[in-house]
ROBA-176178 format. One record per residue (C-alpha): x, y, z; residue in one letter; residue number from 1; chain. Coordinates in nm, 2 decimals. Each point is the difference from the previous one (the first is absolute). Last residue first. Example, Ala and Ser with C-alpha at 12.3 -4.5 7.8 and 13.67 -1.06 7.14 Angstrom:
PT     xx     yy     zz code pos unit
PT   1.37  -0.11   0.71    S   2    A
PT  -0.14  -0.34   0.07    A   1    A
//
This chain:
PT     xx     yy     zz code pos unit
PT  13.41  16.05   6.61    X 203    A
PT  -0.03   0.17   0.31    X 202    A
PT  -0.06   0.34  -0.18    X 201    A
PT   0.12   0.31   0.05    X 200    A
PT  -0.06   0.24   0.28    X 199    A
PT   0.10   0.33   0.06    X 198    A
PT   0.11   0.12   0.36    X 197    A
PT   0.30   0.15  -0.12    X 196    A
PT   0.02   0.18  -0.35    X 195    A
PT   0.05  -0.22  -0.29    X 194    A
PT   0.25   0.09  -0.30    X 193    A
PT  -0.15   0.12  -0.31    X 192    A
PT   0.18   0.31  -0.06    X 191    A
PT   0.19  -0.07  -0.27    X 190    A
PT   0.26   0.17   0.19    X 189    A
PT  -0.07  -0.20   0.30    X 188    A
PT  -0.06  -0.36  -0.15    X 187    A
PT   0.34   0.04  -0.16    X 186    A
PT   0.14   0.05   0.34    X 185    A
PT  -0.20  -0.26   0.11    X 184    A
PT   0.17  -0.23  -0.21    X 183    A
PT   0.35   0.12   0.11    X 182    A
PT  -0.10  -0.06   0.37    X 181    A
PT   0.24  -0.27   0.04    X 180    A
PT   0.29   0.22  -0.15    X 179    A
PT  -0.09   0.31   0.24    X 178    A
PT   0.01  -0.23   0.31    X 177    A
PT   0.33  -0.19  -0.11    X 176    A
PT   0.17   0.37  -0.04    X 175    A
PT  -0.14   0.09   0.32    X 174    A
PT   0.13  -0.31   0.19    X 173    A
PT   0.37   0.11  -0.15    X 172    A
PT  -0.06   0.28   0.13    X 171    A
PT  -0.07  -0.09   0.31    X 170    A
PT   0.28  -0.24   0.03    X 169    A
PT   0.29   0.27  -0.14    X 168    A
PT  -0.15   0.24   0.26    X 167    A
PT   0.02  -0.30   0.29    X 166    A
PT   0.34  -0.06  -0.09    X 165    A
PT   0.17   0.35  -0.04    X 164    A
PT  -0.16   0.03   0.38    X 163    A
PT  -0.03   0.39   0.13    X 162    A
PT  -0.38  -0.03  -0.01    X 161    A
PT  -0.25   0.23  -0.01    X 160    A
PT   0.05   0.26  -0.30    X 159    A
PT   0.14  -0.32  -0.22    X 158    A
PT  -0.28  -0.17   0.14    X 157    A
PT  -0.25   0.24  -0.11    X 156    A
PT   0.09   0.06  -0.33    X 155    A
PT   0.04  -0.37  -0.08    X 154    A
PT  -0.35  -0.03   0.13    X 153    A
PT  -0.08   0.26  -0.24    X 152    A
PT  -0.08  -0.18  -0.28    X 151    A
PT  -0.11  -0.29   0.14    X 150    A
PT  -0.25   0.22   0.19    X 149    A
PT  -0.17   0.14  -0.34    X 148    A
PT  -0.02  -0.36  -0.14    X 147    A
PT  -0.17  -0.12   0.26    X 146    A
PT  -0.30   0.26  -0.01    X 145    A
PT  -0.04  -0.04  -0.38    X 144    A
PT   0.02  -0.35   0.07    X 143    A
PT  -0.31   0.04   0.23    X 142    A
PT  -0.18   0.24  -0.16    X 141    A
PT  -0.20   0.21   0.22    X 140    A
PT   0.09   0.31  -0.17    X 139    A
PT   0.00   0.28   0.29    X 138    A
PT  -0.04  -0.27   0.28    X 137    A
PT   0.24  -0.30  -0.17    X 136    A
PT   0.29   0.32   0.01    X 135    A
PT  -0.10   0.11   0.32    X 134    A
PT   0.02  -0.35   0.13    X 133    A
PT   0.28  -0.15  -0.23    X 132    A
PT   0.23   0.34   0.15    X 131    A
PT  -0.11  -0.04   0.35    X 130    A
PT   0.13  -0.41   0.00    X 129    A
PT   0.32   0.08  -0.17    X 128    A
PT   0.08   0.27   0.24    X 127    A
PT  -0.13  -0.20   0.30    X 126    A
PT   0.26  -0.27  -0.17    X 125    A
PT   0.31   0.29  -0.02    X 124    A
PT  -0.07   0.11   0.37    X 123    A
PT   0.01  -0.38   0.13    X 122    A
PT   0.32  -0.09  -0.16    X 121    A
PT   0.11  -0.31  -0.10    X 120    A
PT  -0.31  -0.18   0.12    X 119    A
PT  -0.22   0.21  -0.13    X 118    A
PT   0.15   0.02  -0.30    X 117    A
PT  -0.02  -0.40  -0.04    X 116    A
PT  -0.34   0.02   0.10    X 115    A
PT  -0.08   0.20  -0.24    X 114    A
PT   0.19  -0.18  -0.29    X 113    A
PT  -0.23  -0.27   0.09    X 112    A
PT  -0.28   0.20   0.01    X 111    A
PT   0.08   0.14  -0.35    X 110    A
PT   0.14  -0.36  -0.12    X 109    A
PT  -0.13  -0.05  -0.36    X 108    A
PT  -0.16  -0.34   0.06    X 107    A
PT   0.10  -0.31  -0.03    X 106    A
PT   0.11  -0.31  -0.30    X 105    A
PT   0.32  -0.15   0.06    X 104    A
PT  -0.20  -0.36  -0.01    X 103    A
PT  -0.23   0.12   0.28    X 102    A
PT   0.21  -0.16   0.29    X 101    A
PT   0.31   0.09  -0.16    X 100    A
PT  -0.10   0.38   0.04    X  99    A
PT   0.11   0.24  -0.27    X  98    A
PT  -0.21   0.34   0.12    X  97    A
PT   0.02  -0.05   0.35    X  96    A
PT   0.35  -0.20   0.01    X  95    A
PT   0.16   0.29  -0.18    X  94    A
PT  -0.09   0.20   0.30    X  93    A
PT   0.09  -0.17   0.29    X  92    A
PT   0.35  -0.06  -0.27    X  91    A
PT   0.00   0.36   0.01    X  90    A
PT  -0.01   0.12   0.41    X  89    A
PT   0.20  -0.32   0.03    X  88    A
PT   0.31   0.13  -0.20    X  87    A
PT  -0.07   0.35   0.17    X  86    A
PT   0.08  -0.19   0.34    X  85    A
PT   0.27  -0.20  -0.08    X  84    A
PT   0.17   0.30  -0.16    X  83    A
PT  -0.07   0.19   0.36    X  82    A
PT   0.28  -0.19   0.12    X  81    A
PT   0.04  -0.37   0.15    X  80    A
PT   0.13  -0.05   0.32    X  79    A
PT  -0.24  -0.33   0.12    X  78    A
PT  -0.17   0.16   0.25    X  77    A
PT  -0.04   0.33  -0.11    X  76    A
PT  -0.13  -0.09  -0.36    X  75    A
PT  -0.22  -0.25   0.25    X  74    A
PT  -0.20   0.30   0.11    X  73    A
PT   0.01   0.20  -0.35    X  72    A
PT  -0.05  -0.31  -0.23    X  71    A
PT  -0.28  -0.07   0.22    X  70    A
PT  -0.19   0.34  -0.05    X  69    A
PT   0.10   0.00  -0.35    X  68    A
PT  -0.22  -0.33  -0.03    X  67    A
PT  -0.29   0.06   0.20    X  66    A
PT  -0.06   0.39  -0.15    X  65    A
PT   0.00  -0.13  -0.35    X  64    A
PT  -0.26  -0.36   0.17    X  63    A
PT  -0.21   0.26   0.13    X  62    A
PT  -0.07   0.20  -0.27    X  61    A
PT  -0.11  -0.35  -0.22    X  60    A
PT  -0.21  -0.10   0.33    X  59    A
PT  -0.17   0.39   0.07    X  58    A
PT  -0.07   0.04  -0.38    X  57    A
PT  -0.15  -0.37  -0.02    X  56    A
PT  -0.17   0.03   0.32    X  55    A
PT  -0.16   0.33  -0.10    X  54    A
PT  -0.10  -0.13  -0.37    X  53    A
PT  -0.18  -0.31   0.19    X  52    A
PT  -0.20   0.25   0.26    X  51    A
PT  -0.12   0.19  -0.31    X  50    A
PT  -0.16  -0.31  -0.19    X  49    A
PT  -0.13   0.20  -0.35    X  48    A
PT   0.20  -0.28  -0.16    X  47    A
PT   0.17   0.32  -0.16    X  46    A
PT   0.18   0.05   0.31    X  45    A
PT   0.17  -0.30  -0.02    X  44    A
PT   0.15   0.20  -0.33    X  43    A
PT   0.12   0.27   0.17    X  42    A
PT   0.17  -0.26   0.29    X  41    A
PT   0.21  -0.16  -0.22    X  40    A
PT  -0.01  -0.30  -0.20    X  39    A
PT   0.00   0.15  -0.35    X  38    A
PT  -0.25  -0.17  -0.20    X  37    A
PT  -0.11   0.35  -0.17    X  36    A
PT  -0.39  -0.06   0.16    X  35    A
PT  -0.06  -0.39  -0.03    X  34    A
PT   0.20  -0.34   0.03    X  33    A
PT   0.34   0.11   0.21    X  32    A
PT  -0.24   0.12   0.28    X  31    A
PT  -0.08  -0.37   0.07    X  30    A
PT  -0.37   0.02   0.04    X  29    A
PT  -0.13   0.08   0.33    X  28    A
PT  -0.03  -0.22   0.33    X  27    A
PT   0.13   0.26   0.28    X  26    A
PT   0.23  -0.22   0.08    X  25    A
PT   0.15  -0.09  -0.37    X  24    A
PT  -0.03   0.37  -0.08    X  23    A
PT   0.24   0.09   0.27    X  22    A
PT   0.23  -0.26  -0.09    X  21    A
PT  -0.01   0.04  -0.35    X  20    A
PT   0.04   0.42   0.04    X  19    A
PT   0.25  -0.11   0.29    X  18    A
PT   0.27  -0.12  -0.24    X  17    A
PT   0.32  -0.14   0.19    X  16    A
PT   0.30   0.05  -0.25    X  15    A
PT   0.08   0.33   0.24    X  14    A
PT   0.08  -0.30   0.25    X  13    A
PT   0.21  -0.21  -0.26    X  12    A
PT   0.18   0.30  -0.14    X  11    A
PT   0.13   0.09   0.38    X  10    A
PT   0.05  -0.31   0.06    X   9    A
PT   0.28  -0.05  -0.27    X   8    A
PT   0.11   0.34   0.02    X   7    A
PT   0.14   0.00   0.34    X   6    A
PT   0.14  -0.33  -0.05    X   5    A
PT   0.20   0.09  -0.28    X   4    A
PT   0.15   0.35   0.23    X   3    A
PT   0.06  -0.29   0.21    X   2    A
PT   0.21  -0.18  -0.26    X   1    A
//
């Protein structure tokens, strides 16, 4: 039941979507309408709004971080075990890219899954985080540069960690990432995908 509960919120707060939010207060077109539609912080960016790409990475990161950070404090509270906490660490995650408050239909997770890693380990997210930035500032492609640290974010917490839940939770996060990203995959080896800081139209 509480490891239920755990999930439950969990799901509903990843289901929060700060790309609409974000957009919404800085007065921009819903970022579900133009660029590839994904609500995530990439795509914000397209508006050519900076500030509103930066509250949407620092909101959907947050909210990863948020969530395994309360599982952890009230994991000890109530005496459940670190499968309460890698249960939240995905359901925070599957509630970014299938929230109910967009019909099921959110992003692709990277900050989310961020700030999930960050808040299961702190060495393994600043790993995450280094590898998208030198990956983004040889190629600066932005899935290109996710899809490299969801590879080896498994790799890294497996190093990291001592937890057989918390590898089995980042991987399965990887796995997700990879799959969401499987049109920009094809995008990538025909290599037509859009570097960062290109805009398409608002239209």
């Amino acid at each position: 039941m509480m490891l239920l509960m755990f999930g439950f919120f969990a799901y509903l707060m990843g289901s929060i979507s700060f790309a609409v939010i974000s957009s919404w207060l800085f007065k921009l077109p819903d970022p579900r309408t133009y660029g590839s539609k994904n609500p995530g912080a990439t795509n914000v960016l397209r508006s050519g709004k900076k500030s509103a790409a930066i509250v949407t990475l620092l909101g959907d990161a947050g909210k990863g971080w948020l969530a395994v950070a309360l599982a952890e404090h009230y994991a000890l509270i109530w005496g459940v075990d670190q499968k309460a906490i890698a249960v939240v660490a995905i359901m925070v995650f599957l509630g970014h890219i299938f929230p109910v408050f967009l019909r099921f239909q959110g992003g692709k997770g990277v900050a989310t899954a961020v700030g999930v890693l960050l808040g299961l380990n702190v060495w393994v997210g600043l790993m995450a985080i280094v590898t998208w930035l030198l990956t983004a500032a040889i190629w600066r492609i932005s899935s290109l540069s996710a899809l490299v640290a969801a590879v080896l974010a498994p790799i890294y917490i497996f190093s990291f960690s001592e937890s057989r839940e918390y590898c089995i939770a980042v991987l399965v996060m990887s796995l997700m990432l990879i799959w969401r990203h499987q049109s920009n995959i094809m995008n990538l080896l025909a290599g037509k995908e859009q570097r960062i800081g290109e805009q398409k139209s608002l239209k």
